[in-house]
DSSP file (Angstrom, degrees, kcal/mol; ACC not computed):
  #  RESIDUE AA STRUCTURE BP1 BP2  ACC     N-H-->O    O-->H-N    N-H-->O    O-->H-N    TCO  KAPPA ALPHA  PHI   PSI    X-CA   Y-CA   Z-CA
    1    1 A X              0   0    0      0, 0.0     3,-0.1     0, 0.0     0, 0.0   0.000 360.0 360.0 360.0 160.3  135.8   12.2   91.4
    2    2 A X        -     0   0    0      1,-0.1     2,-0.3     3,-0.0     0, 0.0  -0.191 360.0 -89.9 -70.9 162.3  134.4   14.6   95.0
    3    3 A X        -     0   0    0      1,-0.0     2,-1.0     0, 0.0    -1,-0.1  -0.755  38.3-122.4 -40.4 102.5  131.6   13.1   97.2
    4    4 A X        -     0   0    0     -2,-0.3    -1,-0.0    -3,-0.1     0, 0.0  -0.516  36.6-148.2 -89.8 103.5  128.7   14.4   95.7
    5    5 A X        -     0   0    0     -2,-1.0     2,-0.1     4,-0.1    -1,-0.0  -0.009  14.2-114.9 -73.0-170.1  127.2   16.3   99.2
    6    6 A X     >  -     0   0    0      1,-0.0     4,-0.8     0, 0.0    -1,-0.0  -0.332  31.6-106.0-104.0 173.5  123.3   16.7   99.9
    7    7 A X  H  > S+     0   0    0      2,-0.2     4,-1.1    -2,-0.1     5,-0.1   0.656 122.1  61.7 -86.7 -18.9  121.8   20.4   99.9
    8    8 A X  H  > S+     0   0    0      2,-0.2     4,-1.4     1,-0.2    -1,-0.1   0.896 103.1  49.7 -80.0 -27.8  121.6   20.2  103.7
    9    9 A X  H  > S+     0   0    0      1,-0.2     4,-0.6     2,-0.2    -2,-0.2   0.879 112.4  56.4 -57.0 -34.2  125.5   19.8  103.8
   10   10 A X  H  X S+     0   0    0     -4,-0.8     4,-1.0     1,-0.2    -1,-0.2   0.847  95.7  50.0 -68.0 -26.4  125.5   22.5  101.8
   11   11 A X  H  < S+     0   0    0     -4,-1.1    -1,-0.2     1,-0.2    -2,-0.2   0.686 102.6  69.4 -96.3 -10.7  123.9   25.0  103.2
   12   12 A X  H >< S+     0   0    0     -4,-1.4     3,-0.7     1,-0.2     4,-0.3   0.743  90.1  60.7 -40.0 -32.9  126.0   24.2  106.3
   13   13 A X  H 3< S+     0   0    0     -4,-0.6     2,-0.8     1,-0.3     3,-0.5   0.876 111.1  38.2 -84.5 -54.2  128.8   25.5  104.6
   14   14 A X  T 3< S+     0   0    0     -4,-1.0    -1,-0.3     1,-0.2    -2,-0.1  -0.295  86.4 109.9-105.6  65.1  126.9   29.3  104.2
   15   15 A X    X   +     0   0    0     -2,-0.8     3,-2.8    -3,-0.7    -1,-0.2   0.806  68.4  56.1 -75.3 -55.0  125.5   28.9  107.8
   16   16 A X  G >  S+     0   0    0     -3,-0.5     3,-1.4     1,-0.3    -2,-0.1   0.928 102.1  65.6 -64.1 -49.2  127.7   31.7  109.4
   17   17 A X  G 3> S+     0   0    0      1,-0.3     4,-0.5     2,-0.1    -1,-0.3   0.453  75.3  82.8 -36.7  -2.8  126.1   33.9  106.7
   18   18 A X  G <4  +     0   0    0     -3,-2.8    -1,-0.3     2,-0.2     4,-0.3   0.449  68.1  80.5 -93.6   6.3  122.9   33.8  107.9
   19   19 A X  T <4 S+     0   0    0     -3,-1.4     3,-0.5    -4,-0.2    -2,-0.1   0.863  87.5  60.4 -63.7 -89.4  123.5   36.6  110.5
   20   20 A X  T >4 S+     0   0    0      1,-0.2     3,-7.9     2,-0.1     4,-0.4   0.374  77.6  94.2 -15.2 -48.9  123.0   39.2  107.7
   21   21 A X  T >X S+     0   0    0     -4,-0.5     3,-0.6     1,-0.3     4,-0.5   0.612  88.0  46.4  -8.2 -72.0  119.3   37.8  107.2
   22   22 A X  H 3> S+     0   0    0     -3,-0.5     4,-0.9    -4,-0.3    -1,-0.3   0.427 100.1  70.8 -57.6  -7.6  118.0   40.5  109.5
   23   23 A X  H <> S+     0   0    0     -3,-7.9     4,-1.6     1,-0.2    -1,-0.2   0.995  95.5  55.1 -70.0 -57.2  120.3   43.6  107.7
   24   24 A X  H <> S+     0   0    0     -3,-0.6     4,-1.6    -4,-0.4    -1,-0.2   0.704 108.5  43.5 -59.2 -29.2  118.1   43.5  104.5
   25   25 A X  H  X S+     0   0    0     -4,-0.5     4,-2.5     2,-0.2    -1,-0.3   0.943 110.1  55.7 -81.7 -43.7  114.9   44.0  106.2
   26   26 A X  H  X S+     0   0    0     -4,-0.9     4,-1.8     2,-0.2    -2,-0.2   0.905 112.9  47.2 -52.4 -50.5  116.4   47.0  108.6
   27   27 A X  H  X S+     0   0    0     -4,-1.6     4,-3.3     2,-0.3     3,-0.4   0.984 116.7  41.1 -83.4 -74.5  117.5   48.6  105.2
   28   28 A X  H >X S+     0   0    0     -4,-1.6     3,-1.3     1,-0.2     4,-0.7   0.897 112.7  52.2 -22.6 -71.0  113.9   48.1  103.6
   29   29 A X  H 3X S+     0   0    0     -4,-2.5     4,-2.2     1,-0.3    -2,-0.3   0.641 112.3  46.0 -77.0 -21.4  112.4   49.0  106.6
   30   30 A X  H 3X S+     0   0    0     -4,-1.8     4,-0.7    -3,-0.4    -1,-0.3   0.816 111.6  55.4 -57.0 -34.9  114.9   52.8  106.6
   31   31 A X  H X< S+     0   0    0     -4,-3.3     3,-3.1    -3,-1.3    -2,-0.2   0.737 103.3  49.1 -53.7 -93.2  114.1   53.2  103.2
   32   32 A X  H 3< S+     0   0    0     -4,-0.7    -2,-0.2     1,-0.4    -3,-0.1   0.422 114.4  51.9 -15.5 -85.0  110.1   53.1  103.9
   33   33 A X  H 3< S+     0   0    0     -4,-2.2    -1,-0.4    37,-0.0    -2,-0.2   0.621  82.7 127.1 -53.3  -2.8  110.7   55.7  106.8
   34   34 A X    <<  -     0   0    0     -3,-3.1     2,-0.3    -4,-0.7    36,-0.2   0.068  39.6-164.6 -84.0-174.6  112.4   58.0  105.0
   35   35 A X        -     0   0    0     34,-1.4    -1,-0.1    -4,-0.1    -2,-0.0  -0.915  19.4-119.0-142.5 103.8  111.6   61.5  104.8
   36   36 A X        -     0   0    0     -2,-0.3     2,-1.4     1,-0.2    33,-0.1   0.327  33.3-113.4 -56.4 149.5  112.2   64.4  102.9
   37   37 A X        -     0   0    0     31,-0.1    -1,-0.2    32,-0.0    33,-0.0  -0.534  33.9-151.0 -87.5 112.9  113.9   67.5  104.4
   38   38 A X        -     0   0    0     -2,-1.4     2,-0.5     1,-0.1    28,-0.1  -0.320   8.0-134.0 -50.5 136.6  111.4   70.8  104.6
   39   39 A X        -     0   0    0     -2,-0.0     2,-0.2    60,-0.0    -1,-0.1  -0.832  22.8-110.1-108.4 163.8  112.4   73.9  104.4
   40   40 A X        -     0   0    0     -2,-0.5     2,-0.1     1,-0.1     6,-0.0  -0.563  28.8-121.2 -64.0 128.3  111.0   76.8  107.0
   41   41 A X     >  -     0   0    0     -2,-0.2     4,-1.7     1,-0.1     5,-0.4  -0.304  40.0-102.3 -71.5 148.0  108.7   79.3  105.5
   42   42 A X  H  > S+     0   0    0      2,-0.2     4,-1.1     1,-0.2    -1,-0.1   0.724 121.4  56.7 -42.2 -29.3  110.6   82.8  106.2
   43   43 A X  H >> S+     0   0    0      2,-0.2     4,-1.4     3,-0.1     3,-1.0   0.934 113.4  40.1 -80.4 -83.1  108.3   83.9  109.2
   44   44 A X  H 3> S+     0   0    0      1,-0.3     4,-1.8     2,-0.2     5,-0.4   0.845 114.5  52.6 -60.7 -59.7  109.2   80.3  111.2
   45   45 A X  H 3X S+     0   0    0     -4,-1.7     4,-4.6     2,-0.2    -1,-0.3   0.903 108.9  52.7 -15.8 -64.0  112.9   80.6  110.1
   46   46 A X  H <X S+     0   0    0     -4,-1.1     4,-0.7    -3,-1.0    -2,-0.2   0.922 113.7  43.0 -17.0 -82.3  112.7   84.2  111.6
   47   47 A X  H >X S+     0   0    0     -4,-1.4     3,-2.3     1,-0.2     4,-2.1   0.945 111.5  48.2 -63.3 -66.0  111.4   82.9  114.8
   48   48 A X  H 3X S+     0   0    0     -4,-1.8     4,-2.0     1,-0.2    -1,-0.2   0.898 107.6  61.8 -39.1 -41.4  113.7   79.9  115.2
   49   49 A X  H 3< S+     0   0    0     -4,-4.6    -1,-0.2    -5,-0.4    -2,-0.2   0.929 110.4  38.7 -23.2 -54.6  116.8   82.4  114.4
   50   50 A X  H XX S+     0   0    0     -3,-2.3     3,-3.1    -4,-0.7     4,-2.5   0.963 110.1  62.5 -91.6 -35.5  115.9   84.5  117.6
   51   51 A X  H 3< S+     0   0    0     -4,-2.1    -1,-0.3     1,-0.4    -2,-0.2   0.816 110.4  43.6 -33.1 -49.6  115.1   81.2  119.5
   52   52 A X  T 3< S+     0   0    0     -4,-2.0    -1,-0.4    -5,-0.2    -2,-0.2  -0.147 102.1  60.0 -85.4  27.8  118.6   80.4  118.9
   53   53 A X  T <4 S+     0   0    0     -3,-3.1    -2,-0.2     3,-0.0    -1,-0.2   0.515 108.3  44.5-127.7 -22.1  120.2   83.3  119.6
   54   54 A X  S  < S+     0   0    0     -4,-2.5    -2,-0.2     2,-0.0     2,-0.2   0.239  88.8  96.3 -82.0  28.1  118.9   83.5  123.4
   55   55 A X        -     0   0    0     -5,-0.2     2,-0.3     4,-0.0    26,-0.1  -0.628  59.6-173.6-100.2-176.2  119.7   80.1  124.0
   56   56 A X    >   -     0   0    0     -2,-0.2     3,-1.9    24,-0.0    22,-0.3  -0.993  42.6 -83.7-164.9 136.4  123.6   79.7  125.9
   57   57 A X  T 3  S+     0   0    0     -2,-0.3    22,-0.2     1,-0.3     3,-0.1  -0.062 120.2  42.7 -52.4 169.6  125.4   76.4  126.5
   58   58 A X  T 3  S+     0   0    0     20,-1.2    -1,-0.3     1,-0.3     2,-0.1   0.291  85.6 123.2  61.3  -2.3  124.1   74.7  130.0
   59   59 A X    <   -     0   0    0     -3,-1.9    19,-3.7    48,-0.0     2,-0.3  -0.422  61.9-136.2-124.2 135.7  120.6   75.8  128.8
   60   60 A X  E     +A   77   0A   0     46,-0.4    46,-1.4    17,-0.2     2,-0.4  -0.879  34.5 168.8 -93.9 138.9  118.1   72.4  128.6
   61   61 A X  E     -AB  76 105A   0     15,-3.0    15,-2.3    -2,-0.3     2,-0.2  -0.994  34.4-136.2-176.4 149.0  116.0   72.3  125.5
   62   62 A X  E     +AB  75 104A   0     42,-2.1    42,-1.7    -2,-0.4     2,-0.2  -0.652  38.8 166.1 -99.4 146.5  113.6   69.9  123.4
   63   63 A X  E     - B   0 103A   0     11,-0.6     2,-0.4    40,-0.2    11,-0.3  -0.878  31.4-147.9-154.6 163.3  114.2   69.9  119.6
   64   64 A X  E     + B   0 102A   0     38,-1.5    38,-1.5    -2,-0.2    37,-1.5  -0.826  23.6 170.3-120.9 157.7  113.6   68.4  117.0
   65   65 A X  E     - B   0 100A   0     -2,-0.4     7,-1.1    35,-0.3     2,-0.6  -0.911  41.9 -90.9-157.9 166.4  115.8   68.1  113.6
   66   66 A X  B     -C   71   0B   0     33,-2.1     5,-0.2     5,-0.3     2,-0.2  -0.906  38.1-165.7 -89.7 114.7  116.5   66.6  110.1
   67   67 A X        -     0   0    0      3,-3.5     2,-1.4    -2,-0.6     3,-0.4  -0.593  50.4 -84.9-124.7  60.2  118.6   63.7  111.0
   68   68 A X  S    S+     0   0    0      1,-0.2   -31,-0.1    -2,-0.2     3,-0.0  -0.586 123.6  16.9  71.6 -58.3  120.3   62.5  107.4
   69   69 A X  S    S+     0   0    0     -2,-1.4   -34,-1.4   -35,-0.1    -1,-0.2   0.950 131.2   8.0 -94.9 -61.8  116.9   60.1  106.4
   70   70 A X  S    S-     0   0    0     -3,-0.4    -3,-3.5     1,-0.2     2,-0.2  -0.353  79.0 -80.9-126.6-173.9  114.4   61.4  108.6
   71   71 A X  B     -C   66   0B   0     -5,-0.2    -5,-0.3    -2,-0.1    -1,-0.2  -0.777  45.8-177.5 -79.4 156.7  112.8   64.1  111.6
   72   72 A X        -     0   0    0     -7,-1.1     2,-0.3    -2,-0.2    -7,-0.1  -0.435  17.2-141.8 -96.3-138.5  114.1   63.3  115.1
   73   73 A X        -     0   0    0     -9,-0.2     2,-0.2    -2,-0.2    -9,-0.2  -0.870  21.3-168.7-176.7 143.7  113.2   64.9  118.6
   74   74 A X        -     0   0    0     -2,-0.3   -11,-0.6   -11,-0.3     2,-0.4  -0.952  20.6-165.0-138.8 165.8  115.7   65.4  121.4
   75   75 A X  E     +A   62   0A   0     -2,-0.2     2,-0.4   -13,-0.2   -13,-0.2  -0.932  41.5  94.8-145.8 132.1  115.9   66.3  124.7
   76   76 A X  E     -A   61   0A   0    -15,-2.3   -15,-3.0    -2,-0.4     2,-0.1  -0.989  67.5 -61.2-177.1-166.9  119.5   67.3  126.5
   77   77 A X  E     -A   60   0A   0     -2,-0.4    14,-2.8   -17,-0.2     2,-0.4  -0.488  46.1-119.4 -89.4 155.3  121.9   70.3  127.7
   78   78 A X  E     -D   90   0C   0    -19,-3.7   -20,-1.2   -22,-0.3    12,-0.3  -0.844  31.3-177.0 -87.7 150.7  123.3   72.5  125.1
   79   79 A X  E     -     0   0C   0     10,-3.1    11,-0.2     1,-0.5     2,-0.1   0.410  69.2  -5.3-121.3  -0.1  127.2   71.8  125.6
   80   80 A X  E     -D   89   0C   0      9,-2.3     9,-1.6    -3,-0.1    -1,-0.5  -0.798  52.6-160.4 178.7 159.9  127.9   74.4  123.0
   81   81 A X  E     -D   88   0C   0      7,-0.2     2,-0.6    -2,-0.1     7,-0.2  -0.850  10.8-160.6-164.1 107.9  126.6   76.7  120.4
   82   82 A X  E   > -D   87   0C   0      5,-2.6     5,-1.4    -2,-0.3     6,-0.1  -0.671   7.9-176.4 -90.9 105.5  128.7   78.2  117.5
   83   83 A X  T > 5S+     0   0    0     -2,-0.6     3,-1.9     3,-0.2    -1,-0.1   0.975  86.0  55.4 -30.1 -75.9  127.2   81.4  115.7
   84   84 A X  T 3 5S+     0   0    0      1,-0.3    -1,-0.1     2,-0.1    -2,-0.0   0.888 116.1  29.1  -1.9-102.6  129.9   81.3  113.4
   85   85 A X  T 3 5S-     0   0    0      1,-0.1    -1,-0.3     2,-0.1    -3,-0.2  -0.298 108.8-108.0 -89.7  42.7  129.6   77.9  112.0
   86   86 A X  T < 5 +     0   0    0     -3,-1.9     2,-0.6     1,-0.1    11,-0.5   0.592  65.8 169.8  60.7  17.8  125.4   77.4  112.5
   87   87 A X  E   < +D   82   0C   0     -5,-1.4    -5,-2.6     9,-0.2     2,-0.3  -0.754  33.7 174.3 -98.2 104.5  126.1   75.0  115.3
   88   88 A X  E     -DE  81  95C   0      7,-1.2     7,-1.9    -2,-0.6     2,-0.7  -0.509   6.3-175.9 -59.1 106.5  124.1   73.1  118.1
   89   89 A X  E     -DE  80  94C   0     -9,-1.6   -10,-3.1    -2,-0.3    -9,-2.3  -0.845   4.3-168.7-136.1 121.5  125.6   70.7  120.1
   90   90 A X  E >   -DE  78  93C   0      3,-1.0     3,-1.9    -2,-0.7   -12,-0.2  -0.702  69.8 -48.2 -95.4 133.7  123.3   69.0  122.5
   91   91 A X  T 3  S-     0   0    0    -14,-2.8   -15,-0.1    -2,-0.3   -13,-0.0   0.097 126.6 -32.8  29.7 -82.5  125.2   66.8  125.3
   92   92 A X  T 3  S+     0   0    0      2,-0.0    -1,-0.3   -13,-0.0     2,-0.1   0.658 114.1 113.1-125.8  -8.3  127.6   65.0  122.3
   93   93 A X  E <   -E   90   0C   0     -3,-1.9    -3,-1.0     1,-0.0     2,-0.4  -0.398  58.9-153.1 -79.2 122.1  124.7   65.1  119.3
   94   94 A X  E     -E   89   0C   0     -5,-0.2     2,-0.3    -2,-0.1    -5,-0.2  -0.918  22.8-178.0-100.2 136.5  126.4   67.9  116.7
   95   95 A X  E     -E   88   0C   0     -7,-1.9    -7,-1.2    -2,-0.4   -28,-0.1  -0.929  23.8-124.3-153.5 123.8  123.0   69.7  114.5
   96   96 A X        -     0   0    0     -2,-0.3    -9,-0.2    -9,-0.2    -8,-0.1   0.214  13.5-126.8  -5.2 142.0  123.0   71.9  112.1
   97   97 A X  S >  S+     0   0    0    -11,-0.5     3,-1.3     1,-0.1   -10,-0.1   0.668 109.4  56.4 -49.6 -43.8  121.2   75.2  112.3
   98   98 A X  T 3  S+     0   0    0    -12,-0.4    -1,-0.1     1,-0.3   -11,-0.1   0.613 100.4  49.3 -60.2  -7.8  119.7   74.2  109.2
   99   99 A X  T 3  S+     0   0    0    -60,-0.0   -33,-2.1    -3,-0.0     2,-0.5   0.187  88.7  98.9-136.7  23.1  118.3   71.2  109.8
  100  100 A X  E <   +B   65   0A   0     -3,-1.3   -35,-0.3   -35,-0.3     3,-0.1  -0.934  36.8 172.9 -83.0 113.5  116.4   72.4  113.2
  101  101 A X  E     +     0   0A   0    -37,-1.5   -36,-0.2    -2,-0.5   -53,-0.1   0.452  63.4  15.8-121.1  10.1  113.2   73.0  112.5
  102  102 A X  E     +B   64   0A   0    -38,-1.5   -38,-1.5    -3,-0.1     2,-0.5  -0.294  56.6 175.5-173.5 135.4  112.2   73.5  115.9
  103  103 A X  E     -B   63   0A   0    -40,-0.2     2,-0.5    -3,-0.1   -40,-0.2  -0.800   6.2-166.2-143.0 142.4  113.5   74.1  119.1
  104  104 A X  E     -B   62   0A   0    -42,-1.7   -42,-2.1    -2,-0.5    -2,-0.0  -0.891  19.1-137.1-134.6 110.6  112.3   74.9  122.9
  105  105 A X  E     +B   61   0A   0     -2,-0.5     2,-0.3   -44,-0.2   -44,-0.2  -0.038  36.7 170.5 -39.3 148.7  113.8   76.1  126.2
  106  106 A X        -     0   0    0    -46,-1.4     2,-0.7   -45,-0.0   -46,-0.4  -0.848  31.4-128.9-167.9 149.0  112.4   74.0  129.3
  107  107 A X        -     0   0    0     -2,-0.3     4,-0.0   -48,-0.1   -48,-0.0  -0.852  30.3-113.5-100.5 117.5  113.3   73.7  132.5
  108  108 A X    >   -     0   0    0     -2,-0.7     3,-1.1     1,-0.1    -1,-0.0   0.068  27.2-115.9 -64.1 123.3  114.0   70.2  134.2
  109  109 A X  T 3  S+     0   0    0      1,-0.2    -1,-0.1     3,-0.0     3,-0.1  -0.031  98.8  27.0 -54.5 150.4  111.8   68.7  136.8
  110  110 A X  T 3  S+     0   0    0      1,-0.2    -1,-0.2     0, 0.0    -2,-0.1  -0.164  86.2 132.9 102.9 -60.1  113.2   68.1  140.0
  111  111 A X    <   -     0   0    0     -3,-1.1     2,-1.4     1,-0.2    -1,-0.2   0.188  57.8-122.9 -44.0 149.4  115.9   71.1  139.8
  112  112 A X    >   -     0   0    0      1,-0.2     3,-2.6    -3,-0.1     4,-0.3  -0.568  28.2-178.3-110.3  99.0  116.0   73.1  142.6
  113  113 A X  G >  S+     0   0    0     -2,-1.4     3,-1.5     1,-0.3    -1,-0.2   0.721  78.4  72.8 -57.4 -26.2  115.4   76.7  141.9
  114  114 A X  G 3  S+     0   0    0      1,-0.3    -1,-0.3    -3,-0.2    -2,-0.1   0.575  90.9  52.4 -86.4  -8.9  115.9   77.4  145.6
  115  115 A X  G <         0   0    0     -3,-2.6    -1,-0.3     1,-0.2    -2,-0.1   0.707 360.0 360.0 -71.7 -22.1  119.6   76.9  145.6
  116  116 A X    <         0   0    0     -3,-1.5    -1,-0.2    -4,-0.3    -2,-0.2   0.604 360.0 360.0 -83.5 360.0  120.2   79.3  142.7
């Protein structure tokens, strides 16, 4: 009959598993934030519509969005921005129209208006 091991030999044997430990709390801790998606009342739709219809790729702009769980906030270049298909793409970041709930021209410190 085997070598009957101790429980600290055993739990040698599932040592490498213990990287994981830290997954289950990250996963708890996504649930907790998450956040349901809002929709815009018809007046603030409106106005985010026309927001996005003067903005034009190179244009710098703050916004914030529904990001699968929760809201985020961004800040980058548009690097392209499809009528068509309701699309925002900030530096590499692809967003929805639909999931913008609000979104803001700015111009970047530093730039030098005096070149232009």
């Amino acid at each position: 009959m085997g070598k009957v091991s101790s429980r600290a030999d055993r739990a040698k044997m599932f040592a490498p598993f213990a990287a994981l430990k830290g997954y289950y709390e990250l996963i708890l801790a996504q649930e907790a934030a998450k956040q349901d998606k809002r929709e815009l009342c018809e007046d603030d739709a409106y106005a985010l519509s026309e927001k996005l219809k003067k903005l034009d790729k190179g244009v710098h702009v703050h916004l914030r969005y529904y990001d699968k769980v929760c809201y985020v906030s961004l800040t980058g270049v548009i690097s392209r921005i499809d009528f068509d298909l309701r699309l925002l793409v900030v530096d590499t970041k692809k967003i929805l129209f639909d999931d913008i709930i609000w979104v803001e021209e700015y111009e970047p410190e530093g730039k030098e208006t005096w070149l232009l």
